[in-house]
N, C-alpha and C positions, 0 to 999 in steps of 0.2 A: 452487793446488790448489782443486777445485770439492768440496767437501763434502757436498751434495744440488740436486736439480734436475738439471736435462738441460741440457747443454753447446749453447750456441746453437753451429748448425751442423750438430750431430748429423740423424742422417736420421730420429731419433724426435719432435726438437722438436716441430715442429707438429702432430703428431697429439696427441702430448701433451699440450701448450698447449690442445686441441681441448678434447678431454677434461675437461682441467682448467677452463676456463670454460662449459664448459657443464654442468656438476656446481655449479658457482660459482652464475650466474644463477637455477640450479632452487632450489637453497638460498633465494639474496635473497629470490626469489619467492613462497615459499613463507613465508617471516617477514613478508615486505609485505605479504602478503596473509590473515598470523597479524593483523598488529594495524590491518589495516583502511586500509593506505593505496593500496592499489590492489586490482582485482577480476578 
């Protein structure tokens, strides 16, 4: 029994996954570039 997250195989996966790391990246981004280690 899968209790959260999308079911690999699902037709939403990927979009999701999409989603989800591209929210991810803008985050890091945004902290690496709060304390200076990239611009």
């Amino acid at each position: 029994i899968q209790h959260n997250g999308v079911a690999m195989g699902a037709p939403l996966a990927p979009i999701i996954a999409d989603i989800f790391m591209a929210n991810l990246e803008t985050t890091l981004m945004d902290q690496l570039i709060d304390v200076g280690v990239c611009e």
